[in-house]
C-alpha positions in Angstrom: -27.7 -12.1 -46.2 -29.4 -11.1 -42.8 -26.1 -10.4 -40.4 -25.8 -8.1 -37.8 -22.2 -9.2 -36.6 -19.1 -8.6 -37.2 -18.4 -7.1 -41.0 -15.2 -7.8 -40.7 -14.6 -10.2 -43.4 -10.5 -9.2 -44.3 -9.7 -13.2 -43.4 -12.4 -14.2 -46.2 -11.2 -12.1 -48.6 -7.4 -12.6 -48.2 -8.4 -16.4 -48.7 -9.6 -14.9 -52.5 -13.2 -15.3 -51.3 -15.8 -13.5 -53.3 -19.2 -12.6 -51.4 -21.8 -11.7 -54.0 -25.1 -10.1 -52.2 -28.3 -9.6 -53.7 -32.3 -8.2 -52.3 -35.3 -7.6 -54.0 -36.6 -4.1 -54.0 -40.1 -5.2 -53.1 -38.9 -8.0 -50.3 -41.9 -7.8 -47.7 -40.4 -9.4 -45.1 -36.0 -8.0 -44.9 -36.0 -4.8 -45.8 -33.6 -3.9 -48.7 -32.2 -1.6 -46.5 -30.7 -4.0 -44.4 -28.3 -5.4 -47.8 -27.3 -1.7 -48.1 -26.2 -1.1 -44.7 -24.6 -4.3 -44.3 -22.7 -4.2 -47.7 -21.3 -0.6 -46.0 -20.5 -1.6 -42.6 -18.3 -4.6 -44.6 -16.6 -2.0 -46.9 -15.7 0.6 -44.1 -14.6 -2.7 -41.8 -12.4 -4.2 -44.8 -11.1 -1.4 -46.4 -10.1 -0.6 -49.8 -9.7 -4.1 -50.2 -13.1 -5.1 -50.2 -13.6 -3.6 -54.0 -13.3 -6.6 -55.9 -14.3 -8.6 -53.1 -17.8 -7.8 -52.4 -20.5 -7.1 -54.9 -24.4 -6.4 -54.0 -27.1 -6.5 -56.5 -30.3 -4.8 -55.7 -33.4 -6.3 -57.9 -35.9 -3.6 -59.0 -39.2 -5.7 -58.1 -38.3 -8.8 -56.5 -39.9 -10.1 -53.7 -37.9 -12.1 -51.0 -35.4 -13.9 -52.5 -37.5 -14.3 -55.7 -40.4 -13.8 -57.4 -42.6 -10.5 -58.1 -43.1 -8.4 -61.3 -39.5 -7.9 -61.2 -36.4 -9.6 -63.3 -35.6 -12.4 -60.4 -34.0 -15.1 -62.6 -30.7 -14.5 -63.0 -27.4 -17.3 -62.3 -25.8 -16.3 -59.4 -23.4 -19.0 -59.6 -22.1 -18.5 -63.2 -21.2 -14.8 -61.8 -19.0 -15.9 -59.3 -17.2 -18.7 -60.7 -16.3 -16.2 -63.7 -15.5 -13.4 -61.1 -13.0 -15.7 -59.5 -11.8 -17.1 -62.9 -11.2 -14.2 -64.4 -10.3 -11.7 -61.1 -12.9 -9.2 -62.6 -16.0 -8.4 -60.6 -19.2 -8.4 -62.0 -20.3 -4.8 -62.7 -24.3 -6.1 -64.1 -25.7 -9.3 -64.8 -28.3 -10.3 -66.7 -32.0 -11.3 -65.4 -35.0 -12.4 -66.4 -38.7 -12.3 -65.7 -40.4 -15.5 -66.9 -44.6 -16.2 -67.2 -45.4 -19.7 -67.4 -41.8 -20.7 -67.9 -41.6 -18.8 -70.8 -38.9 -15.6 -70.7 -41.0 -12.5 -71.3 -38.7 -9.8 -70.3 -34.8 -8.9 -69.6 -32.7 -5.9 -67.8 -29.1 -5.8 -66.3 -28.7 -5.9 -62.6 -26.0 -3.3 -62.1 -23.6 -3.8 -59.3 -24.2 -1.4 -56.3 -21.1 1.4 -55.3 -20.2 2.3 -51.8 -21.2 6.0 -52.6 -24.7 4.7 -53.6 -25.1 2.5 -50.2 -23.9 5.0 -48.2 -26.4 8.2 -49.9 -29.3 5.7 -49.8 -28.3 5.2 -46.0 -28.3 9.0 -45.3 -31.1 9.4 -47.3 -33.2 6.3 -45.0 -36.2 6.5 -45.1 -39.7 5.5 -47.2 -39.7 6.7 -50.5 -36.3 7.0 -50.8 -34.9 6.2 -54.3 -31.2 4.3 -54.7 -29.3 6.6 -57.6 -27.7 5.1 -60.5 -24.2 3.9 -59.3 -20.9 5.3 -60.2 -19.4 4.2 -63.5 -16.1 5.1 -62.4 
């Protein structure tokens, strides 16, 4: 998601909408800062109700949208329709890397906290690493 308007989304939300970002790591043409500063400026604009709302994935080694040495196969769309089912937001899900159609590797995609978007914002600039999230 590449939006520099208004983060307001309290009307999407109320409706029961879900908004599930993702970015690659190694995107060469958005930087992946861009997903973390936009996933915060929608939490402080929402609220506290933004929590099971809004979930952003950040993909260690995935290029711009997909592809790159990193684990960029993963179902997007079986995440959210469980999240809604279920009211329960997706705290990691799994990807895959695949060679020649073939899956050679795995890893969880673990959902980003506020406090982690907000230390890699304060922390902006190149070379700067995103800590582990909050397990709280």
């Amino acid at each position: 998601m590449l939006y520099g308007g208004d983060p307001d989304l309290k009307r999407f939300f109320s409706r029961g909408g879900k908004l599930l970002m993702y970015h690659g790591w190694a995107d060469p043409l958005v930087s992946p800062d861009t997903s973390l500063i936009m996933f915060k400026r929608i939490i402080d604009a929402v609220g506290p109700s933004a929590a099971n709302s809004l979930a952003l994935f950040m993909v260690p080694g995935m290029g711009h949208c997909q592809g790159g040495p990193g684990t960029d196969v993963f179902d997007k769309a079986a995440a959210i329709d469980q999240w809604v089912e279920s009211g329960v937001k997706p705290q990691s899900i799994v990807a895959s890397h695949m060679t020649g159609g073939v899956v050679d590797r795995t890893r969880p995609l673990v959902c980003v906290s506020r406090d982690c978007a907000l230390r890699r914002h304060r922390q902006h600039g190149r070379g700067a690493k995103l800590p582990l999230p909050d397990r709280r």
